[in-house]
C-alpha positions as CSV (number, residue, x, y, z in Angstrom):
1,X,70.9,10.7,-6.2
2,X,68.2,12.5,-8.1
3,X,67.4,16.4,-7.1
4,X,64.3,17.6,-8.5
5,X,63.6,21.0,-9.1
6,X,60.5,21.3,-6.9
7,X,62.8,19.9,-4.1
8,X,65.5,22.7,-4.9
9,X,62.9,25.3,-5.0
10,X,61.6,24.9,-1.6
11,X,65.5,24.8,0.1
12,X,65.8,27.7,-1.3
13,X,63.0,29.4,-0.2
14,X,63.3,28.5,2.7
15,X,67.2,29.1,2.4
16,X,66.2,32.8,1.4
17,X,63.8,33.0,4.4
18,X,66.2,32.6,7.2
19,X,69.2,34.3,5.6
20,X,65.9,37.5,5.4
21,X,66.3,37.6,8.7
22,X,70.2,38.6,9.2
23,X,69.7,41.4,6.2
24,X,69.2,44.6,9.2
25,X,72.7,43.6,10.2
26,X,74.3,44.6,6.3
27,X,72.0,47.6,6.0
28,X,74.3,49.6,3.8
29,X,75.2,47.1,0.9
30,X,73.1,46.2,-1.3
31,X,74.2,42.9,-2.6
32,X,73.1,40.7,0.1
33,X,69.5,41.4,-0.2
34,X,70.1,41.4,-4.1
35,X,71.4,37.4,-3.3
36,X,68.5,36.7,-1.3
37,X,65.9,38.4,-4.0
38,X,67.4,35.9,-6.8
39,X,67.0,33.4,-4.6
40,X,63.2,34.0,-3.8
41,X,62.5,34.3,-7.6
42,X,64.0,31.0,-8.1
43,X,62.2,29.6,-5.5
44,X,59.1,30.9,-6.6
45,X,59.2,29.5,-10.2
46,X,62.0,31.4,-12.0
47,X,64.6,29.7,-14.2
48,X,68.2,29.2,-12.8
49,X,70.3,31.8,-14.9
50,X,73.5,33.4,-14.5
51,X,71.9,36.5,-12.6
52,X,71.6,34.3,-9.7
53,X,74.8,32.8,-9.7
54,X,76.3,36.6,-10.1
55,X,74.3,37.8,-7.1
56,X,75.7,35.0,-5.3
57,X,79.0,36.2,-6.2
58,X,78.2,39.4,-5.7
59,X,76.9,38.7,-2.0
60,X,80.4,36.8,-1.4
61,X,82.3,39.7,-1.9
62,X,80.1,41.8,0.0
63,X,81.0,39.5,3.0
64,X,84.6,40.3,2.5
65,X,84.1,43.8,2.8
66,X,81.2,43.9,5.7
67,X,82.0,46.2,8.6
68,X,82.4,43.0,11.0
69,X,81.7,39.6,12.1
70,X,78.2,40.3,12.1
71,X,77.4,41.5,9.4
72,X,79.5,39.2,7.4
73,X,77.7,36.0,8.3
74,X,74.9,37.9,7.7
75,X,76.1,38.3,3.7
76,X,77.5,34.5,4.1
77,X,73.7,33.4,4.9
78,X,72.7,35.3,1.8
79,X,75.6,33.7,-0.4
80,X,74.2,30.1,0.8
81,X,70.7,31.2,0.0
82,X,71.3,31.9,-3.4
83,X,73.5,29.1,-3.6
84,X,71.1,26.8,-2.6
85,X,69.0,26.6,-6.3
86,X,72.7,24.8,-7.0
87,X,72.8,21.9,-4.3
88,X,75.1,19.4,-5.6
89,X,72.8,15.4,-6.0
90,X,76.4,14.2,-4.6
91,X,76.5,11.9,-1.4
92,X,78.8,14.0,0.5
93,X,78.5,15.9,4.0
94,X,80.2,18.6,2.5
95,X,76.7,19.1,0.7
96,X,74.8,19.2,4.2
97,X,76.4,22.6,4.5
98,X,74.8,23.8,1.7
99,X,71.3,22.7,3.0
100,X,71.9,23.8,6.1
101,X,74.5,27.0,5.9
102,X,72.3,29.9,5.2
103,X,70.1,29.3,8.4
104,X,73.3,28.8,10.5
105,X,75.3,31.6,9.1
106,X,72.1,33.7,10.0
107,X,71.9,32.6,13.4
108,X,75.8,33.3,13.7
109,X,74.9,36.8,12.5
110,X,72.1,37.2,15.3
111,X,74.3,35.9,18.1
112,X,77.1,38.1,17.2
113,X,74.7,41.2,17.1
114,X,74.0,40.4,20.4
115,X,70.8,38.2,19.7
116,X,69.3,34.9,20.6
117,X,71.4,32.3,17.8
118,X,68.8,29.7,19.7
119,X,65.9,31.9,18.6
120,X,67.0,31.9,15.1
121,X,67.7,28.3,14.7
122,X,64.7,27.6,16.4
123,X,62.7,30.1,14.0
124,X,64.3,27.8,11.1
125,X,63.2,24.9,12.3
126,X,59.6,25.8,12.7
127,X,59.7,26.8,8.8
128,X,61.5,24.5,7.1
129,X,59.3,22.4,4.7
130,X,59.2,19.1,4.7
131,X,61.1,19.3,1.5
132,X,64.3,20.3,3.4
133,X,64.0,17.6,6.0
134,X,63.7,14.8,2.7
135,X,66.5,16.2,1.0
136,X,68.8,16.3,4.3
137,X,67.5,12.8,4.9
138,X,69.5,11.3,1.3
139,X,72.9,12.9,2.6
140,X,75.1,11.1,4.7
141,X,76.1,13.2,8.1
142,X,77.7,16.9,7.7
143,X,81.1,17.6,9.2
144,X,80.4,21.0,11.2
145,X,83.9,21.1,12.9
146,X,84.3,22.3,16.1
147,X,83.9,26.3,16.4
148,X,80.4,28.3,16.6
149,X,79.3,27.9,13.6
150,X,79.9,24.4,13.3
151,X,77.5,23.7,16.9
152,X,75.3,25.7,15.2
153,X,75.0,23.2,11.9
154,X,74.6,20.6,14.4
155,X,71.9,21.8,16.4
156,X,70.0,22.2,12.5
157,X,71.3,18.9,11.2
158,X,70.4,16.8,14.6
159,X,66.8,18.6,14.7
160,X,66.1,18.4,11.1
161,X,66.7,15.0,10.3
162,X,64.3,14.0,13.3
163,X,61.0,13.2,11.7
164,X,58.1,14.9,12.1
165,X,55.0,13.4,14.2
């Protein structure tokens, strides 16, 4: 399977775009939103360097030490946005969580503040490019597992791998 660099540049816009919206709920360390502003210069035309893979880093051990649940999806949804400039070209469903995990790690984040996880999944939906929907398209079914997070990734697997009209 052949990723092109176009393709992993929209992902992870879009990827940096939905973990965005978790970033209130990890207002007093930085790292997250440094994750998700590596991402968005990758995404808008910037090389893939070791910066980004340190934020990403960085933005993991940030969700170790978050306050609570919340606000460690929240820096989990950042990790997978930066992340996402790496998406493996392997067919595996362990890779669908990589196209789909920053979006459902933000939605986690937003239900466990006490928001609408529907809302947020439903907000990544009407924004992911068509790009996203292609790319998830070439890998074979994700194995989301059976707790919250995981009936999250299937609500975004199921609805993003239905065409568009």
């Amino acid at each position: 399977m052949e990723l092109t660099l176009p393709e992993l540049r929209a992902l992870t816009g879009w990827a940096a775009d939905c973990a965005s919206r978790a970033l209130p709920l990890i207002p007093d360390d930085p790292r997250p939103a440094a994750a998700i502003a590596a991402a968005r210069e990758f995404a808008s035309g910037g090389p893939r360097t070791k910066a980004l893979r340190t934020a990403a880093w960085a933005a993991l051990k940030a969700a170790g030490a978050a306050s609570g649940p919340a606000a460690s999806a929240a820096a989990h949804a950042a990790v997978g946005a930066a992340g996402a400039a790496y998406l493996h070209p392997l067919e595996s469903p362990h890779q669908v969580k990589h196209i789909v995990g920053p979006a459902q790690q933000a939605a986690l984040a937003c239900e466990l503040a006490g928001g609408d996880a529907n809302a947020e999944i439903h907000w990544a939906l009407d924004h992911a490019p068509p790009e996203v929907r292609d790319l998830l398209s070439r890998f074979p079914p994700g194995k989301p597992g059976r707790t919250r997070l995981g009936e999250l990734h299937r609500q975004l697997e199921s609805a993003l791998r239905v065409p568009l009209r």
